[in-house]
N, C-alpha and C positions, 0 to 999 in steps of 0.2 A: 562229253562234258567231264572237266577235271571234277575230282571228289575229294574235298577231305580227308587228311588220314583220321582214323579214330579218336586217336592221342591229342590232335589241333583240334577236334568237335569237341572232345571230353571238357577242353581247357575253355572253349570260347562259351559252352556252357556253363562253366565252374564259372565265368567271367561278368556275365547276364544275367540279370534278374529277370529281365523282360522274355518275350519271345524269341526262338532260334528255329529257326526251320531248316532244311536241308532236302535235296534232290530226293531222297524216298520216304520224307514226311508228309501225311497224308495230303494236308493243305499246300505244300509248295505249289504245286501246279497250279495253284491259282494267286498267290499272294505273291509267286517271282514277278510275275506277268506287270506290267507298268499300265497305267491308264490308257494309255494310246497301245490299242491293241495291233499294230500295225507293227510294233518293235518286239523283238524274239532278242531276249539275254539272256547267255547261259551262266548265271551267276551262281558261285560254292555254295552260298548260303543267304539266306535274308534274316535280319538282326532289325525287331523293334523294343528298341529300349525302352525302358521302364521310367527310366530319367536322367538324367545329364551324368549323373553317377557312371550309371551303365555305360553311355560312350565314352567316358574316359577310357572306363576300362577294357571295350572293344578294341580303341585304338593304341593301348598297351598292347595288349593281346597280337594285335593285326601284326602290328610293328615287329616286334618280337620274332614273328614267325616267318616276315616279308611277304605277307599278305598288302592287299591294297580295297580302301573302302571306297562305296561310291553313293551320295547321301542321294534318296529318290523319294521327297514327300509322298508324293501318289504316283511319278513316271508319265507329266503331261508332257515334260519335255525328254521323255527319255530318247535315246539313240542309240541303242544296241552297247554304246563303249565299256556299259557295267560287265560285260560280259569276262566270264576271270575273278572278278572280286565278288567278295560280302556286300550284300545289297541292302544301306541302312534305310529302314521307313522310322522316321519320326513323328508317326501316327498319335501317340500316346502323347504327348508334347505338344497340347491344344490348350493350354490355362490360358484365360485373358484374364486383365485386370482395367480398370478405365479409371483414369484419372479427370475428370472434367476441370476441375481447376485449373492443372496445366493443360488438359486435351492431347493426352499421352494416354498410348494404351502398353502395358507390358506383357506380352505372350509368349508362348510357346512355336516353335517352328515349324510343327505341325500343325499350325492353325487355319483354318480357312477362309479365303477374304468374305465368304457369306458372312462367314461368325463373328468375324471383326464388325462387317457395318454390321450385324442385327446387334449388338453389344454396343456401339458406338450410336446408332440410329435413340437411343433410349435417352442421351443426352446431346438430343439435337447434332450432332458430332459425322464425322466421316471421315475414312481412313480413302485412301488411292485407291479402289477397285478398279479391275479391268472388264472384260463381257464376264466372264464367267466366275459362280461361287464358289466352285470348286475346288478352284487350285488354291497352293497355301500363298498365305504372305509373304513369306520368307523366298519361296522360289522367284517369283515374281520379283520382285527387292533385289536377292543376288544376280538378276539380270537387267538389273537398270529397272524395266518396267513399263511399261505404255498404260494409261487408266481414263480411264471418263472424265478424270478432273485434271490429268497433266496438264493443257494448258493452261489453267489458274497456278497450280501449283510444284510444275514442274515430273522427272523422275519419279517412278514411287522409290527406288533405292537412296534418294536425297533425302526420303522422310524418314527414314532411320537415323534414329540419336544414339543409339546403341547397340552394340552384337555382345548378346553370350555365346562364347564360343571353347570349344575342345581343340588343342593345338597338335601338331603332330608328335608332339612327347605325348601326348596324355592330359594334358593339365589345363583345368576350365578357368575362364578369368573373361571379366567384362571388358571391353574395347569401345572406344571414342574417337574422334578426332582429334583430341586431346589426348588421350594414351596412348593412341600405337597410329599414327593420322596415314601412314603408308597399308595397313593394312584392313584399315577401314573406309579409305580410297578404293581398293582393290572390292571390299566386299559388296561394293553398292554399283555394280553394273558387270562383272567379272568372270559370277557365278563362283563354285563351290568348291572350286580345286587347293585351297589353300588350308583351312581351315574346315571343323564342323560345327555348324550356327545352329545352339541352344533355343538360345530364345535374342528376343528385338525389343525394342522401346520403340516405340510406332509415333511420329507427331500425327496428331485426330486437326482436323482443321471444323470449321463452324459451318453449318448448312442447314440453317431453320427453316427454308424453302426451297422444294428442289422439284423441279417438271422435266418431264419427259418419256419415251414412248417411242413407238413407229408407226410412219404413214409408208403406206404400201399401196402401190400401183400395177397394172399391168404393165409386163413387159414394153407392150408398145408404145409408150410413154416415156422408153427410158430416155430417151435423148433429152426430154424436155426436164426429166426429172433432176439428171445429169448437170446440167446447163446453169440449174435454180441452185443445184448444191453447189457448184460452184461460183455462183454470184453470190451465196449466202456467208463461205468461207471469205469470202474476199473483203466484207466487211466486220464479219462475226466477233462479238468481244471474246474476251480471255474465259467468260464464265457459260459461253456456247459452246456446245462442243457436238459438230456433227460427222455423221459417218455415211458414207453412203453405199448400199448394198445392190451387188445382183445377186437375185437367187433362182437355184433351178432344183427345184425336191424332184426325187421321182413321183408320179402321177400328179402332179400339178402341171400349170401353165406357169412356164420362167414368170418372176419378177422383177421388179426395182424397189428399196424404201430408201427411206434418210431417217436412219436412229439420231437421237439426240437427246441429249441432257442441258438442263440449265441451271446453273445454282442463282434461284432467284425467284420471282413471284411467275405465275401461270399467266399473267396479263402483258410482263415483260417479254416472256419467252415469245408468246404469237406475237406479239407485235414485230418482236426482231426477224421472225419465220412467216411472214406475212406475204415475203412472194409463193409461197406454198399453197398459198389459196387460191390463185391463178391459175394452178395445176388444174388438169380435171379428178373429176372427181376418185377420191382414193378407193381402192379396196375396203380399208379401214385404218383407223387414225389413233391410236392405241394411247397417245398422247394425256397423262394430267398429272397434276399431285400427285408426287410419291414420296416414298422412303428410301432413303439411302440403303436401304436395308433389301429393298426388291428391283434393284437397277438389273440384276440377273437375267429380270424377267425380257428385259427391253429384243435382246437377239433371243430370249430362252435356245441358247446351244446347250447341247446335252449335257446331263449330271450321272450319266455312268458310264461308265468304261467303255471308250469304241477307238475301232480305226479311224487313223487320220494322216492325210496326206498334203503337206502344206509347204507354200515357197510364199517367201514376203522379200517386198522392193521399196525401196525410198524413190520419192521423186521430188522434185523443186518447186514444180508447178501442174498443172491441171491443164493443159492446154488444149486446142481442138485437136490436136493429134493421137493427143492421148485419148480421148473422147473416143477418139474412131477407132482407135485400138481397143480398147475397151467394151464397143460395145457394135462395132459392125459384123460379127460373128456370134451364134450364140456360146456359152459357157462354158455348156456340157463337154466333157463330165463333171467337171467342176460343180458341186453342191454353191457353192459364194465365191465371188471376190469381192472384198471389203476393200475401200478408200477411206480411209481416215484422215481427217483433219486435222495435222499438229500444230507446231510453232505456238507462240502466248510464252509463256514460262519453260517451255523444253529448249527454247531456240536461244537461252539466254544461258551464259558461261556459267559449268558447272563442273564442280569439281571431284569427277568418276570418270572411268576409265571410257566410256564414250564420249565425255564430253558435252558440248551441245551439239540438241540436234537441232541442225538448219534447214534439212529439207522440212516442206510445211504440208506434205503426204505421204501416206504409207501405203502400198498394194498389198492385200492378204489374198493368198489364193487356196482356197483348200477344197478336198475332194476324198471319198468314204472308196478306199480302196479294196471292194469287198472280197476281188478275186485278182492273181497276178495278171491277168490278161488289165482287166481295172484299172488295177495301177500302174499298168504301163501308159495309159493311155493319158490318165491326170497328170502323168510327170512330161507326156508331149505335149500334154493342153497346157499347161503352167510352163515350160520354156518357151513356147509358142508368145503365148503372151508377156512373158518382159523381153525377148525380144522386140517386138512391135512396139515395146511400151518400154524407152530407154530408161535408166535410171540410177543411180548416182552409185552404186556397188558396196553399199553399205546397209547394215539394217540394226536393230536391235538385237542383245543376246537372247530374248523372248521371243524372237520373231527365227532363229535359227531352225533347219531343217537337221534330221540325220545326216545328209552327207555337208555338211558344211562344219565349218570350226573359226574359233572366236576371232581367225585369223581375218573373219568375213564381215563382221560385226565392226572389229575394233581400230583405231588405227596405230599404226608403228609404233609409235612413240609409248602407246600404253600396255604393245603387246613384248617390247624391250624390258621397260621397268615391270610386268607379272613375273616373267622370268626370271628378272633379277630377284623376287619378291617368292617364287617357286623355290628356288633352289636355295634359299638363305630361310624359309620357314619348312619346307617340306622336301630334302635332300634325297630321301628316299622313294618318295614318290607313295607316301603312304593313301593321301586321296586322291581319289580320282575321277574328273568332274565331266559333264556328258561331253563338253564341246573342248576337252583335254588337245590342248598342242603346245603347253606350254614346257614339257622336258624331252 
């Protein structure tokens, strides 16, 4: 691992109010480490600022020295690339503010989408959560974003009215689509190679009724379960939003469920899920009234730090082919593959660097790679199946694996203009972002 000279630690400290850490401080070994414990980075240093001040000055600093930063709220989507550079956490950079009037929230970019809905939740309000509290807004947002509510509302990167951001000079300044519209294009599906995002103005949308929950079946059910999720997308409005799961825990019996949100009353929602009751009888049915504030709980996936091994696929449609690919073999090792339901507001022309998305499903396939024999084996089970299960070769920059780049995510047209947009704001290549291929 490269080290620091003395003289560039003395300075990055004289630099920072906040936290600095380094390879023989006592806490490194656990504060390099990224939430996905599966990614090993051998990064100079980790730098949590104190406040926007502080990154400026980082990025003087960095600059100065030809160092290069790589911003990692908690490292859900890390990928080894920080490896080389100062590894910024923007932990401390959690303020909300909630405006109900307009239904705008103004945060910090260390924020967590828990802490947006439980803040938001208190004036009837929601921001774009995805399954999990954990991750921040901001990461989520700089990669477009898949959420419970996309199809009502689109992107969560579209719901950004505003970036505070640190520029590769040094210098903080708020951005618009009205101020700078080329690089606030770039910030809402692109990720973080451009700039470093302070804080966000968040649009809150209205949700004074909101159901949802999982019914969960045995495995041997899945085909019918399968069948029902998909007659249920085919007519579901914009304010349904289902996903359908297989799951295999170790010591359990595989399963199937169909997670689901509704923004709407608990009479609405079953009535529109009404071939569900056809089904035989569930496991359990976890289904009612809730809080935008505890949608978390719907998949409860874990809230600390684990490995994870994940490949995701677009597809068009749900067909019987897919069905049988899907589900005539079991999982294992595979912990889930998730089918989500898009299209509504994501399939309609928007203007970031994905675009719309027109497929109207996603394949998640993830798996806890505890040992390398493990992980060798989730990466034959997950090409195994998008083979079998063709698909359009595109996905989300949220949905990217370690060995992929935005190259995989984006198309041509939007990965020419980053480029252009790379080398005219950050020439030297001073950030440097996980899914980096743009110099």
């Amino acid at each position: 691992m490269t080290v620091l000279p003395t003289t560039i630690l003395d300075e990055l400290r004289a630099a920072v109010q906040g936290g600095v850490w380094v390879p023989d401080s006592p806490e490194f070994d656990e504060i390099h480490r990224p939430w996905n414990r599966a990614i090993d980075q051998g990064v100079l240093a980790v730098v949590e600022p104190a406040d926007p001040d502080d990154i400026s000055s980082l990025v003087r600093c960095a600059r100065a020295k030809g160092l290069s930063i790589a911003t990692q709220p908690s490292g859900h989507g890390a990928t080894g690339r920080a490896s080389g550079a100062i590894l910024l956490r923007t932990t401390r950079l959690n303020q909300i503010a909630i405006d109900p009037i307009q239904r705008t929230a103004t945060i910090g970019s260390g924020t967590k989408a828990g802490d947006l809905q439980a803040a938001a939740a208190e004036h009837g309000l929601t921001g774009l959560p995805g399954s999990s509290p954990v991750v921040t807004v901001a990461g989520v947002a700089l990669g477009g974003g898949l959420s419970w509510f996309g199809r009502s509302f689109g992107w969560v990167g579209e719901g950004i009215r505003a970036f505070d951001i640190v520029d590769a000079e040094g210098q903080a300044r708020r951005i618009t689509g009205d101020t700078d519209p080329n690089l606030f294009w770039a910030l809402r599906g692109a990720g973080s190679e451009l700039v470093i995002v302070t804080g966000l103005e968040v649009q809150l949308h209205e949700a004074p009724e909101v159901f949802g929950g999982r019914q969960l079946w045995p495995v041997a059910h899945a085909r019918e379960v399968a069948e029902v999720f998909r007659s249920l997308t085919a007519t579901a409005p914009e304010t349904l939003n289902l996903w359908l799961e297989l799951l295999s825990f170790p010591g359990t019996e595989p399963m199937v469920a169909i997670d689901s949100t509704y923004l709407g009353s608990e009479a609405e929602a079953r009535s529109l899920m009404r071939a569900t009751e056809a089904l035989p009888a569930p496991l359990s049915d976890t289904r009612a009234p809730m809080s935008v504030a505890d949608l978390g709980a719907i998949t409860a996936e874990p809230t600390d730090p684990t490995p994870g091994s994940a490949r995701a696929k677009l597809r068009t449609s749900l067909d019987d082919a897919a069905l049988d690919a899907l589900l005539e073999t079991p999982i294992v090792p595979l912990l889930s593959v998730q089918v989500r339901h898009l299209g509504g507001a994501l399939a309609r022309p928007s203007d970031n660097p994905h675009g719309a998305l027109r497929e109207q499903f996603s394949v998640y396939m993830f798996g806890l790679p505890t040992t390398e024999e493990v992980a060798e084996s989730i990466t034959a089970k997950q090409a195994e199946l998008a083979q079998a299960l063709p698909t359009t070769g595109r996905k989300p920059v949220t949905f990217l694996n370690p060995s992929e780049s935005l190259a995989d995510a984006l198309p041509e047209e939007s990965l020419v203009r980053l480029r252009r947009l790379k080398e005219e704001r950050d020439s030297t290549g001073v950030f440097r972002g996980n899914f980096s291929n743009l110099k």
